[in-house]
C-alpha positions as CSV (number, residue, x, y, z in Angstrom):
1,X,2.5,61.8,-44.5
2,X,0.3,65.1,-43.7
3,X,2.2,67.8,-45.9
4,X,1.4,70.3,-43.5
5,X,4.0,68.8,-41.4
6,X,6.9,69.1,-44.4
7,X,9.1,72.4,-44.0
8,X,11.9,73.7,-45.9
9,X,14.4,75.5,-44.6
10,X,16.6,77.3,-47.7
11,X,19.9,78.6,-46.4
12,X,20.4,82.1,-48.7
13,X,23.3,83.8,-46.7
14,X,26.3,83.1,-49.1
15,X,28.8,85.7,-50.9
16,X,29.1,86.4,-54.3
17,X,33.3,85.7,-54.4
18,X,33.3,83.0,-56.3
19,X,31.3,84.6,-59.6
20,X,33.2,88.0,-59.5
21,X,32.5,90.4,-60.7
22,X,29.1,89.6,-61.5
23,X,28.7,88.7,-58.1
24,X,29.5,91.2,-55.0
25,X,28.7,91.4,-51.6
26,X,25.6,93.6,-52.4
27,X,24.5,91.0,-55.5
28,X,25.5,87.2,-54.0
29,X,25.3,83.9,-55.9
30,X,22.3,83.0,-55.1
31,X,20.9,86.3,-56.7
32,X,22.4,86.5,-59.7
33,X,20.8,84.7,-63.1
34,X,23.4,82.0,-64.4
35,X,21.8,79.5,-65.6
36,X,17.9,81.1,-67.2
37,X,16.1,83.9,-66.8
38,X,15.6,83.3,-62.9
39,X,17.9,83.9,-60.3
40,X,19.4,80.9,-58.0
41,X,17.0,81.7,-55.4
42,X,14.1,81.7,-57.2
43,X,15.2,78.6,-59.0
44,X,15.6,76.8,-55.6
45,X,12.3,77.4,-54.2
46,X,9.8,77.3,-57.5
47,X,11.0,73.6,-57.3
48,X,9.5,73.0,-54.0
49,X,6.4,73.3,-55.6
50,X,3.8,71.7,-54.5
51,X,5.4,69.4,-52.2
52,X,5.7,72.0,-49.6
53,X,3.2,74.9,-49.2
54,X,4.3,79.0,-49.1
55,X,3.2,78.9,-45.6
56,X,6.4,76.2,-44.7
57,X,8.8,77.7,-46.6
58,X,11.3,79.0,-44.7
59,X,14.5,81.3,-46.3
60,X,17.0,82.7,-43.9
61,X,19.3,85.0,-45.6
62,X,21.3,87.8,-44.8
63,X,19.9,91.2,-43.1
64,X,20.8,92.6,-46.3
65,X,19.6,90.4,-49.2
66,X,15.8,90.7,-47.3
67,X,14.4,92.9,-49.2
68,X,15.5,91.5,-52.8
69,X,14.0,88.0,-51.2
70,X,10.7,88.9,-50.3
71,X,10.6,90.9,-53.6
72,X,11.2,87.8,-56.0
73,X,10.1,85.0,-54.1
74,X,6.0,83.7,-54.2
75,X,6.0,83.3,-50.3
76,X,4.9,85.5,-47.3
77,X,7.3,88.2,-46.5
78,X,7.5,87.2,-42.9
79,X,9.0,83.8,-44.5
80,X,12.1,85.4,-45.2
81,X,14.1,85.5,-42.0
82,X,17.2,88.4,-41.6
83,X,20.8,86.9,-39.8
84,X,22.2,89.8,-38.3
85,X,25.8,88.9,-39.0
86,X,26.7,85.7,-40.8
87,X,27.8,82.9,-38.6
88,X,27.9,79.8,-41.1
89,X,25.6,76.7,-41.5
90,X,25.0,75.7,-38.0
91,X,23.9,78.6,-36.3
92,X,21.7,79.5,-39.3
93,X,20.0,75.5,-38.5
94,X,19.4,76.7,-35.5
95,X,17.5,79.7,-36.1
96,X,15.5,77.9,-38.3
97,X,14.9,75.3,-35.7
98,X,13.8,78.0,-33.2
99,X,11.8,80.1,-36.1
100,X,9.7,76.9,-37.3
101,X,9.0,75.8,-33.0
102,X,8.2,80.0,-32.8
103,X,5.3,79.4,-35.5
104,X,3.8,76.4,-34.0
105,X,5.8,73.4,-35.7
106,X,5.6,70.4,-34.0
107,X,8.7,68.3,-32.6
108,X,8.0,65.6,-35.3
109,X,7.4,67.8,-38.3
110,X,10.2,67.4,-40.9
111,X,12.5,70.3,-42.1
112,X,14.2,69.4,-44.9
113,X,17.7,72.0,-45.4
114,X,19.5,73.0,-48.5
115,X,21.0,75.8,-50.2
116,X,19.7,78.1,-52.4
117,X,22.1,78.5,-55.1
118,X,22.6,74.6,-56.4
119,X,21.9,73.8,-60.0
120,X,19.1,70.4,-59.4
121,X,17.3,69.1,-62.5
122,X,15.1,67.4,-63.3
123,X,12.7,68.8,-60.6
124,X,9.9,66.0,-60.5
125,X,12.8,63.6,-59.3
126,X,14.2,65.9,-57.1
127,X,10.6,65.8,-55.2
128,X,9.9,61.9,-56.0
129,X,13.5,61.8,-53.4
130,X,12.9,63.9,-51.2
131,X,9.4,62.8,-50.3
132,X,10.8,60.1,-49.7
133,X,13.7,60.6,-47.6
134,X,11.5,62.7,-45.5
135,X,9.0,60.0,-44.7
136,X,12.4,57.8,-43.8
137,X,13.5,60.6,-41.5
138,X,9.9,60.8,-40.1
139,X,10.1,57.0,-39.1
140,X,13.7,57.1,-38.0
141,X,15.6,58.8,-35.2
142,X,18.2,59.8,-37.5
143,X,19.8,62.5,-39.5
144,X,19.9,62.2,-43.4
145,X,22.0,63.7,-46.2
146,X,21.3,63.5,-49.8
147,X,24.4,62.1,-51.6
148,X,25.6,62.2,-55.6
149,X,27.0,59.6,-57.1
150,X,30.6,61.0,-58.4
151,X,31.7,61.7,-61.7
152,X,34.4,62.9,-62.0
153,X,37.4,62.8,-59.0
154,X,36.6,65.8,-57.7
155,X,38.8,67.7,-55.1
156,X,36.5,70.7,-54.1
157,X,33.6,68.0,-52.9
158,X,33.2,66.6,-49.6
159,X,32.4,62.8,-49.7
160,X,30.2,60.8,-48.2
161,X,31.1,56.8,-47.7
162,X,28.0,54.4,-47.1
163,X,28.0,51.8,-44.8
164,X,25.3,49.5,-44.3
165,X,21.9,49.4,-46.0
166,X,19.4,50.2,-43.7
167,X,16.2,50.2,-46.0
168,X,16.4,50.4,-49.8
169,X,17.9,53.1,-50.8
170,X,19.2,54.7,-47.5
171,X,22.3,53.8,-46.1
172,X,24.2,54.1,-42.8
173,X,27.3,56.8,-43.0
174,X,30.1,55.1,-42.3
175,X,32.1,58.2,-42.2
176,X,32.4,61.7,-43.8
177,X,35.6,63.0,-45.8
178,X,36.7,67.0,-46.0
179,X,37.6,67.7,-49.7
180,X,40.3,65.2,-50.2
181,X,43.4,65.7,-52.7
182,X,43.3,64.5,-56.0
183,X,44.7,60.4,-55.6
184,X,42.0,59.8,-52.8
185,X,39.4,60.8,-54.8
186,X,40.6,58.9,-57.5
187,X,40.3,56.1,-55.4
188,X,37.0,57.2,-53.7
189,X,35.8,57.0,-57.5
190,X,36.8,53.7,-57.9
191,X,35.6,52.1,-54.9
192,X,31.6,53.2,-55.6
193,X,30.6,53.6,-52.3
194,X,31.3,57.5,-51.7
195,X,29.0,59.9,-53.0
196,X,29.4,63.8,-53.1
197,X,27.6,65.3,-49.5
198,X,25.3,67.5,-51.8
199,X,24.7,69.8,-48.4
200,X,21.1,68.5,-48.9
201,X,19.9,67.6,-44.7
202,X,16.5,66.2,-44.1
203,X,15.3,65.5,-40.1
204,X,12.8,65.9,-37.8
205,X,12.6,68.9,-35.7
206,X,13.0,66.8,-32.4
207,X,15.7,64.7,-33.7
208,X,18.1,67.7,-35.4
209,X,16.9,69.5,-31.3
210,X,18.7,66.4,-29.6
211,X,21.7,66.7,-31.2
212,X,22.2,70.1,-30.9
213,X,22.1,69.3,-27.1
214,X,24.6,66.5,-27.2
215,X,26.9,68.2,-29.7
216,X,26.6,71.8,-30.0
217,X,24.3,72.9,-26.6
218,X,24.9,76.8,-27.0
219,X,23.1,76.5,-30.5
220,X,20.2,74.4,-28.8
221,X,19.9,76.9,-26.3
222,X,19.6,79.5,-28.4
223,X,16.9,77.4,-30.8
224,X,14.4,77.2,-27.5
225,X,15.1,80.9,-26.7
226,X,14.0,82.3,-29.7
227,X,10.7,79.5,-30.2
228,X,10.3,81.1,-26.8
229,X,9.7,84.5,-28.4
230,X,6.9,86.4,-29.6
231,X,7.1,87.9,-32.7
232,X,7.7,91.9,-31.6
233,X,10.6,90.3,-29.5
234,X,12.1,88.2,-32.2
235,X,14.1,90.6,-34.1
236,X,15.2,92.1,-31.0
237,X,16.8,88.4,-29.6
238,X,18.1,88.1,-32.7
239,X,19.8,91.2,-33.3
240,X,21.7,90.9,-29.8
241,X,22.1,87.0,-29.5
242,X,23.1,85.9,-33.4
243,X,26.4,87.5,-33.7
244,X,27.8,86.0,-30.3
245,X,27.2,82.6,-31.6
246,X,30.5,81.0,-32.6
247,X,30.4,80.0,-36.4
248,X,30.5,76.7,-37.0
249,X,29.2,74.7,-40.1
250,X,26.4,72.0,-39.7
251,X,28.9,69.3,-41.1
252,X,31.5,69.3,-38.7
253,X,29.7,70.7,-35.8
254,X,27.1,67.4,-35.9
255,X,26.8,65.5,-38.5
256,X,30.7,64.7,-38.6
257,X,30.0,63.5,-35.0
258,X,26.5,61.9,-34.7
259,X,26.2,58.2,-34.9
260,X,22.5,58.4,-36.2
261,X,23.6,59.5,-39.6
262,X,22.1,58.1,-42.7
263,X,22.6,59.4,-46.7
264,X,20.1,58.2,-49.1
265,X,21.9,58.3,-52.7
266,X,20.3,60.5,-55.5
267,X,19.1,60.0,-59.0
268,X,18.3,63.7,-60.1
269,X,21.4,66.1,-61.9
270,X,23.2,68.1,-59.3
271,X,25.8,70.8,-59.1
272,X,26.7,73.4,-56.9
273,X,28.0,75.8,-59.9
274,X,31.0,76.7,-57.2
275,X,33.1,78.2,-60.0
276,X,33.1,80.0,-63.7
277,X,34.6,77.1,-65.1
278,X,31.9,74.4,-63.9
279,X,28.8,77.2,-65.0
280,X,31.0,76.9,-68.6
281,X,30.4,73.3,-68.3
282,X,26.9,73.9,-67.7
283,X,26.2,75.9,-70.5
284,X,25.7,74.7,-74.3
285,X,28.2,76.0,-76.3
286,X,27.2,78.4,-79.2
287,X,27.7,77.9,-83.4
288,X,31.0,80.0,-82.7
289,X,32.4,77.4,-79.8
290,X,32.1,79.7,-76.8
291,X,29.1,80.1,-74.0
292,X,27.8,82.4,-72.2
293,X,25.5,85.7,-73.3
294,X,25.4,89.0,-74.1
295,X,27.4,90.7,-77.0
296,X,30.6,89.1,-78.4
297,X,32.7,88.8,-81.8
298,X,35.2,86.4,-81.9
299,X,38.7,85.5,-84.1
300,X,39.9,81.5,-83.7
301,X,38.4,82.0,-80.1
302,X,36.9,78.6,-78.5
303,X,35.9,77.6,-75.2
304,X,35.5,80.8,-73.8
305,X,33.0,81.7,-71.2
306,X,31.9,85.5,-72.7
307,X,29.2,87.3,-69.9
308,X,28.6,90.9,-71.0
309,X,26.4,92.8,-68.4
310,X,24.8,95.4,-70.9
311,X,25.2,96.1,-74.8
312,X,29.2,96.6,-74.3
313,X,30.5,94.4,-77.0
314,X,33.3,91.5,-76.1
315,X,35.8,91.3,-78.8
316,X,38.3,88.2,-78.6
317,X,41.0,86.9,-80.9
318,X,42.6,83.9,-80.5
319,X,42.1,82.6,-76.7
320,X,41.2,79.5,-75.5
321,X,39.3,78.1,-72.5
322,X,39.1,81.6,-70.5
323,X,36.5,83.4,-68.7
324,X,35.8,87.1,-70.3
325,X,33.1,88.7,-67.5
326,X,32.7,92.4,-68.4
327,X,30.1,94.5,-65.6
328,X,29.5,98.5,-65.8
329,X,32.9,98.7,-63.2
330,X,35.1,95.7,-63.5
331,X,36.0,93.0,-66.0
332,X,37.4,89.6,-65.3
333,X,39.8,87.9,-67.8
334,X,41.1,84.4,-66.5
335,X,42.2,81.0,-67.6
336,X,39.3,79.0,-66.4
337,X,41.6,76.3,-64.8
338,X,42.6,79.2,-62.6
339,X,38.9,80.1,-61.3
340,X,39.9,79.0,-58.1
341,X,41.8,81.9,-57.4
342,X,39.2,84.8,-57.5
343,X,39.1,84.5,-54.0
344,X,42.5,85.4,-53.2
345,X,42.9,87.8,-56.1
346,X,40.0,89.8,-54.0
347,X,41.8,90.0,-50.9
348,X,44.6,91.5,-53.0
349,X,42.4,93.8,-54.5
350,X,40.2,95.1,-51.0
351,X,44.0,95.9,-49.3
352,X,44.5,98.7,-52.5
353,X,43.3,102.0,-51.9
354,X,39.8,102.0,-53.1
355,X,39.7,98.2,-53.6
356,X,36.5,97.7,-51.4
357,X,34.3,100.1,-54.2
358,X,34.7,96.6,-56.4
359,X,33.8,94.1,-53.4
């Protein structure tokens, strides 16, 4: 297949909730440096390399991350598209549908979609897959998702079940499953044939158009509008169409609904470093039994996640299995089994008087 017909569409419009207080509004996930000395962002798109081109690399972010985009990122500025108000994944599908058609992408070129802030190693297998799920989309009327085999039961996952093969290595969807509780993913473990929906969607331009007419029209509507536009009236439509578009995520809006769904299951490492506790997983652990990096002195303290923004110095004595984050304004201590529950210690924290200076 021609490469010039490959895009990729990287969806960079997420909050930084999850990895607070490292991560704020103003500083999201995907632009913070977890895992190296790169951020998420530029993680994600250096393993495109070379299988797409900087021309066809798309990354539609937030109005306000565009500057810190076009700034780290080895791709034309004008690649990096604003969302004047975040709407979820299925409205930002659409813009990029309409964006790609604006620049002269044919109806069977293949836009491959995926987030910006997953950990995905190693990257030569990542490419070997998708290459080749994207020459199975080109051939097939359908709309593909990447799935990972499980390893664990995991609860915070959605799940993919296969159905029947329909070449080797891609498989029908027999159905898609919200993040179950805990015995049903026990069981989806068991069985083998559910996989982890790894948010990963690969289709061609025309096909991802028609269902957008069938299931979501307003979104498809609004796709041809904008491909429609030239480029001194784009930021214009945008700025006074976008935020009347309902949100909806690309999961439940379509794919949940389509009966031309397929899921080719993955060999590479994946995770979507959602929490403290599965970056701590991530991370080797250090001579003194704890991760993380920055400045720390420890007393009978293991398995610890210790972040330290600057030369402060972390000092702890005899915890276990907790998350010390210390920034220039705000420091985190929590169990790491209770990660989950940043997010509503935050919407505690912004209804305080001058809670939304540490949001």
């Amino acid at each position: 297949m021609n490469g010039d017909n490959f895009y990729a569409v990287v969806m960079a419009g997420g909050r930084g909730e999850r990895f607070w207080p490292l991560g704020r509004r103003r500083r999201p996930k995907q632009l913070l440096k977890l895992t190296g000395e790169k951020t998420m962002l530029e993680d994600t798109v250096l393993r495109l390399f070379p299988l797409f081109s900087p021309e066809n690399i798309l990354i539609v972010t937030s109005k306000d991350y565009i500057d810190e985009a076009r700034r780290l990122l080895p791709i034309p500025p004008g690649n990096v598209v604003g969302e004047p108000a975040g709407r979820d994944t299925a409205p930002c599908v659409a813009l990029a549908l309409g964006e790609l058609k604006r620049r002269g992408a044919p109806d069977d070129a293949v836009m491959t979609v995926l987030p910006a802030d997953h950990l995905i190693a190693p990257a030569a297998e990542f490419q070997n897959q998708l290459r080749s799920a994207m020459e199975f989309a080109r051939r097939r009327e359908v709309l593909m998702t990447l799935g990972v085999k499980p390893t664990y039961p995991a609860t915070g996952y959605g799940y993919i079940k296969c159905g029947e093969a329909l070449e080797a290595g891609f498989f029908a969807v027999d159905r898609f499953v919200e993040k179950p509780p805990l015995p049903e993913a026990e069981r989806y473990l068991a069985e083998g044939n559910f996989f982890w929906n790894s948010g990963i969607f690969v289709w061609k331009l025309a096909t991802l158009e028609k269902a957008l007419d069938e299931f979501v029209p307003a979104l498809a509507e609004f796709a041809r509008k904008l491909a429609k536009c030239s480029d001194a009236e784009a930021g214009a439509f945008l700025a006074e169409t976008f935020p009347q578009l309902d949100r909806a995520p690309i999961d439940r809006s379509v794919m949940e609904k389509s009966r031309h769904t397929a899921v080719s299951p993955v060999r590479f490492e994946w995770d979507d470093l959602g929490s403290w506790s599965s970056l701590c997983a991530r991370l080797a652990p250090a001579a003194d039994g704890n991760r993380g990096r920055g400045r720390r002195a420890v007393l009978d303290a293991q398995g610890n996640l210790v972040i330290s923004d600057d030369e402060h110095l972390v000092a702890a004595i005899g915890i276990k299995d907790t998350a010390i984050i210390h920034t220039a304004d705000a420091t985190l201590v929590c169990p790491l089994k209770d990660d989950q529950r940043i997010k509503e210690f935050l919407q505690k924290l912004a209804a305080t008087q001058d809670g939304e200076k540490y949001m």
